[in-house]
N, C-alpha and C positions, 0 to 999 in steps of 0.2 A: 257614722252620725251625720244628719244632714247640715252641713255648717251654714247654710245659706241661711238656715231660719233659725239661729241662735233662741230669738226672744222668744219662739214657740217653741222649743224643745224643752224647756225648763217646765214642761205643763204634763210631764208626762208619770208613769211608776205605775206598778201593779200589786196583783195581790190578790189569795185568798187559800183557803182549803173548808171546802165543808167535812171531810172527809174525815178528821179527827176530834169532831164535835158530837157523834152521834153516836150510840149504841147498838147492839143488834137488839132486837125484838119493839123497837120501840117506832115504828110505821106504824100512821094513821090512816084511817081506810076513808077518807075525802079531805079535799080542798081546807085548811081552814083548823088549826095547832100545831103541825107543822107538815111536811111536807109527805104526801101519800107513800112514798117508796122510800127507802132508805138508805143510803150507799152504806156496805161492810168496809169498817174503819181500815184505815191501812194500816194498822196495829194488831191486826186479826189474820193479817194476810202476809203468807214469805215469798217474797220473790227469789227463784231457785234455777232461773234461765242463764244464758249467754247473753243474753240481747240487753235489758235492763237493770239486772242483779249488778253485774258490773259497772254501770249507769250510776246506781245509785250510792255505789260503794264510793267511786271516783268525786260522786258530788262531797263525801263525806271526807274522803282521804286531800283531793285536791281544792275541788271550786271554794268550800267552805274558806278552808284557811288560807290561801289568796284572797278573796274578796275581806276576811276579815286584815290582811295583811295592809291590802289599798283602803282601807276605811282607818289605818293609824297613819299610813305616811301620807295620805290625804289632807287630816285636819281632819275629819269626819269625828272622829272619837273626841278629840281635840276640843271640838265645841261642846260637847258635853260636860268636858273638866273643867272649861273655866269658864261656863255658864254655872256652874258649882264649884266653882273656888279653890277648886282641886288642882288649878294650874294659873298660874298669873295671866292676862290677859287682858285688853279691851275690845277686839276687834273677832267678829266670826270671822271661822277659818277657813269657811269652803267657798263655792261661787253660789249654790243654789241655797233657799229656804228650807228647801223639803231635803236639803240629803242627812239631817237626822231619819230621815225612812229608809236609810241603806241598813243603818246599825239594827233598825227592829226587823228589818226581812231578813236579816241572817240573824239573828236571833230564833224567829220563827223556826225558817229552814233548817239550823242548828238543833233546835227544841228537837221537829219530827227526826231527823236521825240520830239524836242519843236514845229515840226508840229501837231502834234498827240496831245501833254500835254502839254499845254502853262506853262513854268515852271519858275519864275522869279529867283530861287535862283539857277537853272542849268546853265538859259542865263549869269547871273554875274559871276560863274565860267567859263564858257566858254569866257567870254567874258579876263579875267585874264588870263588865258593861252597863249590865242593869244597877248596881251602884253607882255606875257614873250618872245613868239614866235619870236615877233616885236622884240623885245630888242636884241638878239639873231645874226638878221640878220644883213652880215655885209654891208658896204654903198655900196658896188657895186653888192648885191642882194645876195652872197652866204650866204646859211645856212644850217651848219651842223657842230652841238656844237661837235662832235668829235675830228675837227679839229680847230675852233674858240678858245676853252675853252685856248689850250696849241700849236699853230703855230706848236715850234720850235720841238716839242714833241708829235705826234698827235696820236691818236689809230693805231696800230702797224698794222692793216689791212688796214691802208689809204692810204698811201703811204707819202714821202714827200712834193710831190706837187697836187695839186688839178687834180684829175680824173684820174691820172696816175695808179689808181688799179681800174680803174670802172668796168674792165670786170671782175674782180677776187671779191675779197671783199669788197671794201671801202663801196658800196650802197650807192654814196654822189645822184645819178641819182633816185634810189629807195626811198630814203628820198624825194625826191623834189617831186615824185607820188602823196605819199599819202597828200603830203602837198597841192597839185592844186585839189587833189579829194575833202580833206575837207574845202578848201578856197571855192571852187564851192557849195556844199554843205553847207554852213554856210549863205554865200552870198544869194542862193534861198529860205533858210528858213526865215532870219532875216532882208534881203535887205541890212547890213553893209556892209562896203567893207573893215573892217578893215583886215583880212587875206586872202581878193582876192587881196588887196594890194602888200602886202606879199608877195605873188606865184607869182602875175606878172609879180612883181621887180625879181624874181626867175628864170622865165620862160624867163624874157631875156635875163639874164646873159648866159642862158645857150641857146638859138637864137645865142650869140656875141659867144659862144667860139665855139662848135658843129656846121660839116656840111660840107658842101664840099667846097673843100679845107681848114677848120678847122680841129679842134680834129675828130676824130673817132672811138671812141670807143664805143664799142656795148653795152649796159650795163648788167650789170651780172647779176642783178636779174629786170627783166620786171616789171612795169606798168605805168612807166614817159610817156609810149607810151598812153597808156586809160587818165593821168591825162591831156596831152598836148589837145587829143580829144577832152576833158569838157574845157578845157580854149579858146580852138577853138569856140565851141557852143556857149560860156558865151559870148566872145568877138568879132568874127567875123575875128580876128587875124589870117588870114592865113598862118602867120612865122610858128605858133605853129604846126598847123597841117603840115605844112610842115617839120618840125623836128624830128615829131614821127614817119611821113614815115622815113626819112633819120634812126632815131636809127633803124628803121626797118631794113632797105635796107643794114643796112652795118657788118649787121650778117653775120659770115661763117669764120671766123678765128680763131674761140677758141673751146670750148668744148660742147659734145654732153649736159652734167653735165646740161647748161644755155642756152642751144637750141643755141650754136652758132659754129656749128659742120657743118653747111649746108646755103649759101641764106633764108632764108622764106619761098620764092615762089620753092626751091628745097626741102622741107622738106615735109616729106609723112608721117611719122610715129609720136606717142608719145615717144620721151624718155627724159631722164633725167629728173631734179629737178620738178616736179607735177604742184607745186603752178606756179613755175617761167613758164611753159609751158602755162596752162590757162589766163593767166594775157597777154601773146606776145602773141595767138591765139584770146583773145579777142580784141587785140588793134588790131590788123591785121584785125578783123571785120569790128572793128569803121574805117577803113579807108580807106579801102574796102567801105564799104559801101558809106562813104563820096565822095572818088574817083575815083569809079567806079573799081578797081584792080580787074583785073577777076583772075588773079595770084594767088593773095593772094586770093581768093573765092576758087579757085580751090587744092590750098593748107589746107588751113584749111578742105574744105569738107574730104579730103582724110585722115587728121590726125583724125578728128571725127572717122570717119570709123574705121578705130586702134583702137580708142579709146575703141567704145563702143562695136563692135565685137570681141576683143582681152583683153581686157583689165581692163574691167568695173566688178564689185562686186556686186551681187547681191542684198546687201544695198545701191549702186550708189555712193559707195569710187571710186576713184582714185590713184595710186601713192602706188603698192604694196609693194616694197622695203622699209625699213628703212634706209639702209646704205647712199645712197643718197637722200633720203627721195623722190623717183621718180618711174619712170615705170620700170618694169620690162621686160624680154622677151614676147611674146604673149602666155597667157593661164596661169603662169606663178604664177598663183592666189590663194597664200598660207592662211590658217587662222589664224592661232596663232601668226603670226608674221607679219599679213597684217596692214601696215603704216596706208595708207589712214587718210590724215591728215585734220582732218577739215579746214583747209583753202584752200586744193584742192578741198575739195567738195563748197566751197565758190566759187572759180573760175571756178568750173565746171558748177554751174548755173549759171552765168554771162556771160559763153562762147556760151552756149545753149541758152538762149533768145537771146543772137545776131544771132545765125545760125538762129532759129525762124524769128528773124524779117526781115533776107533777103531771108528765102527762103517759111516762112507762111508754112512747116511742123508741124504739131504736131508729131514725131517722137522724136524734139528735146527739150518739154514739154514731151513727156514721161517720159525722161531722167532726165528730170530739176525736175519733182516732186519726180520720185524714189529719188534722191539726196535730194531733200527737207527737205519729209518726215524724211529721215532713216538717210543716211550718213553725214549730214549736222546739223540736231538735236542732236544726239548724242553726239556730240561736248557738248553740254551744261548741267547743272543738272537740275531738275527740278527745282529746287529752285535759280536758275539763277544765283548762284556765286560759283559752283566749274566748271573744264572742259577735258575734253578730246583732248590733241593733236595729238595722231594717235586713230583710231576706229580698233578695230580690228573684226574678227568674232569668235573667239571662244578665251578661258581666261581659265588660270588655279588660278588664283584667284591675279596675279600679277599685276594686273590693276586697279586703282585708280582714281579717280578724283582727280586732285589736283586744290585748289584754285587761283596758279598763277605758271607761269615757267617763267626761266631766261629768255628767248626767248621769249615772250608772244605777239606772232603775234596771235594768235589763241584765246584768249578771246577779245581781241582787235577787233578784226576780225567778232567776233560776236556780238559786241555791233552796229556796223555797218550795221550789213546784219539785224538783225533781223526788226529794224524799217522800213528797207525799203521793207519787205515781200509784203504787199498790192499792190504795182505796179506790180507787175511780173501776176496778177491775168486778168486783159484784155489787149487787145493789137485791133488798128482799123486801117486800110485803106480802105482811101474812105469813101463810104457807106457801108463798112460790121465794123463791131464788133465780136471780136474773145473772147468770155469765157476760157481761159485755165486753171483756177481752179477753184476749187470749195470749195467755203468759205460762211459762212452766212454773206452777206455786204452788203453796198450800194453803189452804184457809180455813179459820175455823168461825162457825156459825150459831147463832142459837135462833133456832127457824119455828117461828109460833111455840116460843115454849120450851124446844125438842134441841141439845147439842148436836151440830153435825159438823165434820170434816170433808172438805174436796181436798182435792188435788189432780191439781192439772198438769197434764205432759203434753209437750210439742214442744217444736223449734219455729214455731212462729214469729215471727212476718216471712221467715226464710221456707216454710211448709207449710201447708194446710192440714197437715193432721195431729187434730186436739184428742185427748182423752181425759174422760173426766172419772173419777173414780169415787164414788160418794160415799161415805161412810157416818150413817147415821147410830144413835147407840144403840136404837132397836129398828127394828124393821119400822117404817113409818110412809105415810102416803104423803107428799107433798109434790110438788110441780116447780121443774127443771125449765128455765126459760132459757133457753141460747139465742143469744143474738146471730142473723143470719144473715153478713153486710151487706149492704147495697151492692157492694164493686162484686159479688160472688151471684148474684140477681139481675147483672146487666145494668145496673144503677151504679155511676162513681159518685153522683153526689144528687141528691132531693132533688127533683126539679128540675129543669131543661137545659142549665147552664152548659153541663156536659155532659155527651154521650160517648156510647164506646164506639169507634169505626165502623166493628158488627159483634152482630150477637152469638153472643154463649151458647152452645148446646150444652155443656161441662154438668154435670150434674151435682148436687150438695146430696152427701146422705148420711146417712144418720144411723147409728146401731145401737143397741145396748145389750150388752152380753154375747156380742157376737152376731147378734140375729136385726136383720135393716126391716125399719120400723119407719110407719107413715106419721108423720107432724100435724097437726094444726101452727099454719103461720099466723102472727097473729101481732100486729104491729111490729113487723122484721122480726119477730122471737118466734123461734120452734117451740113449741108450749109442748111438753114431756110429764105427765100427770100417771102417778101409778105409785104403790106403794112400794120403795126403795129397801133393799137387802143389802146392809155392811158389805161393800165389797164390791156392788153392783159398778160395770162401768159402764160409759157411755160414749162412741167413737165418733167426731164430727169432722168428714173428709171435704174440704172448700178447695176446689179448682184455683190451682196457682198458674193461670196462664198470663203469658206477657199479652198486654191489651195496649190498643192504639185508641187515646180520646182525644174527640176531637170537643173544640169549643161551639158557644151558637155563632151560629153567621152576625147577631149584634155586636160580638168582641172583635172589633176591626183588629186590636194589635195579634189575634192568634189566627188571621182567615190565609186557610192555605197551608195551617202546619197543623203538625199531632205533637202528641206527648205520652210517653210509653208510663205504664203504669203493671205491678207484677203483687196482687194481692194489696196490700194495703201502702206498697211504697209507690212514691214515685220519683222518678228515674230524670239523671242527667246530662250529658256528654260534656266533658271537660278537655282543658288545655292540656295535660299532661298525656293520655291517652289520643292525643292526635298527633300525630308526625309533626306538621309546620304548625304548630299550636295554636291553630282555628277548627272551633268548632261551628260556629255560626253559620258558616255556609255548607254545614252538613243536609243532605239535601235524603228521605226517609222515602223511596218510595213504597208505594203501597203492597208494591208484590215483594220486597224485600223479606228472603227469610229471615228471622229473630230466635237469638237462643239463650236460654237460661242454666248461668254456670258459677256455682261457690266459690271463692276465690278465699280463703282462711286467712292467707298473710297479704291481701288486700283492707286500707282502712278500717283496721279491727275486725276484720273478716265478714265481707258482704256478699250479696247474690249480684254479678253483674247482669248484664244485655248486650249480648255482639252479634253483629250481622254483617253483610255485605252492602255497600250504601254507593253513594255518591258525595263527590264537592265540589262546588260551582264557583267559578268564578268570572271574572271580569277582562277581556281581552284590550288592548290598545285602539280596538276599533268600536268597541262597546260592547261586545257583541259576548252572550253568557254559552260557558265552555266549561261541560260538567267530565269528571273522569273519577275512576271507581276507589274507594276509601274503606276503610275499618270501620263500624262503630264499635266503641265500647261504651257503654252510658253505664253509670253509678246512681245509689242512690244520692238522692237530691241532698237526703241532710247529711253526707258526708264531703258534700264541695270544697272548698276550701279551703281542705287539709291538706295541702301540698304544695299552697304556694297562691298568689294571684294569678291571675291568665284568664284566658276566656271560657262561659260556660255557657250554656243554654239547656231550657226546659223542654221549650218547643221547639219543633227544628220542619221547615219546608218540605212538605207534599212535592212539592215542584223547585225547579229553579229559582224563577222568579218570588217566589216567598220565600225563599233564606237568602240569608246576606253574604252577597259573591265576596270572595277576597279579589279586591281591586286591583287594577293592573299600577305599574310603580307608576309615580308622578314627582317631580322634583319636591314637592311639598310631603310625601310618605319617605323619599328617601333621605329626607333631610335630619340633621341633630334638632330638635326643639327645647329652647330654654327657654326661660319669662323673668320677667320681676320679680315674680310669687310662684314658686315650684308647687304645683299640687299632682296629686297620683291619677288627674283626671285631664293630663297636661297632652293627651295621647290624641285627645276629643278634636283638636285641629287640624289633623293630619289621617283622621282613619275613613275618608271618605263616603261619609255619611251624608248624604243630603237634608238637612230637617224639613220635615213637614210647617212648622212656623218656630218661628223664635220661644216658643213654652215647649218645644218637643221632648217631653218627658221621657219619651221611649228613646232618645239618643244622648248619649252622651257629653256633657260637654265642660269646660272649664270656663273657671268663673275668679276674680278675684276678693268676696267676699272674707271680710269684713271691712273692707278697705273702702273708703268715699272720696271725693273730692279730691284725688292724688293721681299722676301723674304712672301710668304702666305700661309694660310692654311686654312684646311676647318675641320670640326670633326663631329663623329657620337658620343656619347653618350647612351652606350646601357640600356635595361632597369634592366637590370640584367647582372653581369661580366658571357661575353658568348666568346667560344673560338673560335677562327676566322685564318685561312689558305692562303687565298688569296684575291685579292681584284683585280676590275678592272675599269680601267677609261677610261670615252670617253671624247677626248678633245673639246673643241669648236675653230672655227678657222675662220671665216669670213674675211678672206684678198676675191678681193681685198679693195675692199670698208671700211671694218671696221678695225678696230683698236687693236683684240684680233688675237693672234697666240697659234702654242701649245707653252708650255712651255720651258723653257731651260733642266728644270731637276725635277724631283719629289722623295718622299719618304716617308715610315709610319713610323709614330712611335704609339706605344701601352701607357697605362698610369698602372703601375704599381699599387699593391695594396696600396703603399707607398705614391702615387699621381705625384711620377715621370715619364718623359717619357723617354722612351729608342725605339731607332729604331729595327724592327724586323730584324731578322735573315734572308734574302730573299734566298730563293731557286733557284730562276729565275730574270735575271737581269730588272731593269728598263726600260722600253723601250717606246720613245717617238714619236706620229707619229700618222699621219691624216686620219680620214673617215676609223676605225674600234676603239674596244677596246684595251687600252695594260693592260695587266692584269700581276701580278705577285704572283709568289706562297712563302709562306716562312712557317720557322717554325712555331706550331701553340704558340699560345698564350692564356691566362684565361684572361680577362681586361674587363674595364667598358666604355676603351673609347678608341678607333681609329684616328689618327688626320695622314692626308696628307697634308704634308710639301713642297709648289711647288717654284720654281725658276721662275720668267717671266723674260723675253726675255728685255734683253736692250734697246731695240726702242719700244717695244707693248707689250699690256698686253696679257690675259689669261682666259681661260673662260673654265669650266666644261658642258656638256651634262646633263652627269649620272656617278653615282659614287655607286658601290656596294661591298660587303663584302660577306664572305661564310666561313663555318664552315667547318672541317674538314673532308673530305669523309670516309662514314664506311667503313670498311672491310667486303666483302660479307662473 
């Protein structure tokens, strides 16, 4: 979690599944009642792989009942009992407004896998929540124990009266979302209506206050607009749908920060807050779709375009920034520092199957599995209860899984998405049936009318060979669309952001019943039209070669490196499989051979990448000094199961584009302590030059939360060594963050005695942004160095690099 921007991380949460709202046969054939194509519910479909079955078992066995575990020793639950009187109280019990939306995403996510795992002691707990939920809500429909718990006193982001901060912070609108997604979601699982109850009593408080000529206010963080859609669906209630347009329609007076900086339908680009962006591009779909808006079609199509042309990570993150946890400019796409927060990538396939099913491209299933696979897993551990709330692409060993964050929309988030995987896998209008992944399952279908059974075999993402085996009840003519990915066409992603090093001759091909049959491609789908016999199967062979992509020459932070990619994963070299546990200065030349090898009792059994490479490094005289190395690269979403260390995505064409390991300096051999321990305490000493004091792409340590007080950092040498001058790079992240340079700095040395005394400086203090200030002073014999800094009365402080140097000889 990014601590520096506390006040903006509270802005965040996700959320959705169209995928258990819908029926088979019920695709409309245009624009305008609901959406032309239709995804096959995930209630139709068994997942029966290695890869995902597992997946989903674990979210069921493990993630669930941990997150449900930190939502009671939280307070989470808490506030719900004695905003209904179920427990004594005055005061909410958590830090945020919105983390009543933890309790409804695992509800939700709960709902979809008591599909899956009929579970009697989950259904009881779920079923207790939602009475506490009930108790909660007040008699004329509002809930939202931030303000229930304490009226007169309510969470200092709420405002005093009900919605008067909806566009700002309160999220009373963002609560009510998640609450109509997992009332929808509960209802289609278990057929109760105890918390569609709930929502509805919700949904019309907020019909009676919202709308024209009512309240209007946009709300600050999107998806009451997707939750109103599903209560639309559920109940035929066209108030609702009519509201979510209205919260639509009446953006464009507040900040880019909440997408509400422009109309909707004027909005061309991604910016601001990731998650909040995907959630109003999705609802702008669903209602689009529903009501025909070519506006809003035409809108969104162009913000995709940004998106994925400008903007997208080669893992299929979104949302490079931390500071506002959002987009950055175009190309803009740093590693070390890249957000990309699993619940963007949540919202990024949610937003992509809706473009999918109004416009039947697989360009936007490209997108939706790179995100899948990479940016969207990686969020979770193997072992399905620690997580990741930004993904970054490279690590100098600062990064963590933690088991739960204050903010914890993001494991929330994932107990949700993961059950409902299996629906996103077909989609039908009419008489065609659309394949867009490829899983070993079985699915059943009613296609124009007509029952039919697949069932798919492969060991995909680990092989390219699918087999699909149709079994209709009679012989029948309908049309087989297989998705045919980009990365199998020479394409890893839409558009020019990335290419592959070189091109494929590998050929895709295709059989049925044995005998290789010509396609019509036809927006990425092999279109398969013929009248289908019980039994008939269909063999599709996709080249699994390891491929080298490279980025465009506009992304300065990738110019000079590749990034290995092996069918739809993509690939990383970590600390653990390097000898001196630097990968960074792994240097990939071009003629390097690369081979692809199963590893079973590797991180739950993966495909690695090894080859013959180079590592560069840093000589005493400056001078770069490569010699020959191992790679082994993993896939990328299994990082951080082994421990912190260093990792990287992309890794140096050349020398000089990977980061040498530096030759020792008294400042790398030193012990470093501080005032303020943080796991980014590494950032002073790992010789890193910043490009200017915001240099996102390096590392660095920061004392945030902390103002106006008194800190310091220390070197501890290994031997009393005599030292001359020292110099600092400040960190400075205005405007967005929170750290400035400081007011004031100073050294003091530690005598033999264990006192410290300040040096004798030669050269004044000097404080100031996007270079070093270094100062020179008397020398000194000592064991330990400590800079003593002043932070700034409104914002903290934060270091780059911090080095020392010994006294120049005399030629």
């Amino acid at each position: 979690m990014h601590l520096l921007h506390r006040p903006l991380l509270s802005l965040l949460i996700t959320g959705l599944t169209v995928v258990s709202l819908v029926r088979p046969g019920t695709a409309q054939p245009k624009l305008g009642g609901d959406y032309p194509i239709q995804p096959v519910p995930f209630t139709a479909v068994k997942v029966t792989d290695q890869f995902w079955a597992p997946r989903i078992r674990l979210n069921h066995d493990v993630t669930i009942p941990i997150a449900l575990k930190h939502c009671y020793s939280t307070g989470r639950v808490d506030n719900f009992l004695v905003a209904g009187h179920l427990k004594p109280g005055t005061k909410f019990c958590t830090e945020y407004p919105f983390d009543d939306t933890d309790i409804y995403k695992i509800i939700e996510g709960a709902s979809y896998s008591l599909q899956t795992f009929p579970d009697k002691k989950l259904d009881k707990q779920v079923d207790s929540l939602i009475s506490y939920v009930a108790s909660a809500q007040e008699p004329d429909g509002y809930l939202y124990t931030a303000r229930t718990i304490d009226p007169a006193h309510p969470h200092p982001w709420s405002g005093l009266k009900r919605w008067e901060k909806e566009s700002d912070l309160s999220h009373e609108l963002y609560n009510s979302g998640h609450l109509f997604e997992a009332a929808v979601a509960h209802y289609q699982a278990t057929g109760k209506k105890t918390l569609l109850d709930v929502a509805l009593k919700n949904a019309d408080l907020l019909v009676k206050d919202f709308g024209p000529g009512k309240l209007s206010y946009a709300p600050g963080h999107q998806i009451v607009e997707m939750g109103l859609v599903k209560l639309y669906r559920t109940t035929g209630n066209k108030q609702y749908l009519d509201l979510a347009k209205f919260l639509l329609d009446v953006r464009g007076k507040g900040q880019e920060y909440s997408q509400d900086h422009k109309p909707v339908t004027e909005q061309a680009e991604a910016v601001g807050h990731s998650v909040r962006a995907t959630y109003m591009y999705s609802g702008m779909a669903d209602v689009a779709a529903i009501t025909g808006d070519k506006a809003y079609l035409k809108a969104i199509d162009q913000i995709w375009h940004d998106v994925v042309y400008d903007k997208y990570y080669i893992t299929g993150g979104i949302g490079a920034q931390g500071g506002h946890e959002g987009f950055g400019p175009a190309y803009d796409l740093p590693n070390m520092s890249a957000y990309n927060e699993t619940c963007a990538a949540i919202g990024n396939i949610y937003w992509n199957q809706r473009l999918f099913l109004l416009h039947g491209d697989a360009k936007f299933y490209d997108v939706l599995e790179r995100t899948l696979f990479n940016g969207m897993l990686s969020g979770v551990s193997l072992s399905g209860d620690r997580f990741f709330y930004p993904n970054p692409l490279e690590s100098k060993g600062q990064h963590a899984r933690s088991a739960w964050f204050g903010c914890a929309c993001c494991p929330s988030n994932v107990c949700r998405f993961i059950p409902s995987m299996p629906g996103y896998i077909y989609a039908q209008r009419g008489n065609r049936l659309y394949a867009n992944l490829f899983v070993n399952s079985t699915a059943n279908v009613t296609l124009d009318g007509m029952p039919l059974s697949v069932a798919q075999e492969t060991r995909y993402p680990w092989e390219g060979a699918i087999a699909f085996t149709v079994n209709p009840a009679t012989a029948k003519a309908f049309e087989l669309a297989i998705r045919i990915p980009g990365w199998a066409r020479n394409q890893p992603v839409p558009g020019n952001l990335y290419a592959f090093a070189n091109q494929s001759s590998a050929p895709v091909e295709l059989t049925i019943n044995g005998k290789k049959v010509d396609y019509k491609l036809e927006d990425g789908y092999a279109i398969l039209s013929q009248t289908w016999q019980p039994g008939n199967v269909i063999r599709l062979s996709l080249p699994m070669e390891i491929r080298r992509v490279m980025a465009s020459k506009n992304v300065k932070a990738d110019e000079g490196k590749v990034a290995l990619e092996r069918g739809p994963i993509v690939y990383c070299a970590e600390w653990p499989d390097s000898p001196n546990g630097h990968v960074l200065d792994l240097v990939l030349p071009a003629q390097a051979s690369l081979q692809a090898e199963f590893k079973p009792d590797l991180l739950g059994g993966v495909e690695v990448i090894t080859g013959q490479v180079e590592k560069v490094k840093r000589t005493a005289t400056n001078q770069l000094e490569t010699s020959p190395a191992t790679l082994t690269a993993i896939p990328y979403y299994t990082w951080a199961n082994r421990g912190a260390g260093e990792m990287a995505v992309w890794m140096g064409t050349r020398p000089a584009a990977a980061k040498p390991t530096a030759a020792p300096t008294i400042a790398s051999t030193s012990k470093l302590t501080a005032s303020y321990p943080t796991k980014t305490l590494m950032a002073l000493n790992d010789q890193d030059t910043p490009k200017n004091s915001n240099d996102h792409d390096n590392i660095y340590y920061h004392w945030w939360p902390k103002k106006d007080t008194l800190q310091w950092v220390q070197y501890t040498f290994a031997k009393p060594t005599t030292v001359a001058s020292s110099k600092v790079y400040w960190f400075d992240d205005s405007p967005w963050g929170g750290c400035r340079i400081p007011a004031s700095w100073k050294l003091l040395y530690q005598t033999a005695t264990g006192e410290w005394k300040p040096v004798k400086n030669k050269s004044p203090y000097v404080v100031s942004k996007d270079a070093f200030d270094t100062v020179t002073f008397e020398p000194v014999q000592t064991q330990a160095l400590r800079m003593v800094i002043q932070l700034p009365k409104e914002a903290s402080s934060g270091i780059l690099e911090w080095s020392v140097e010994e006294p120049k000889r005399k030629k």
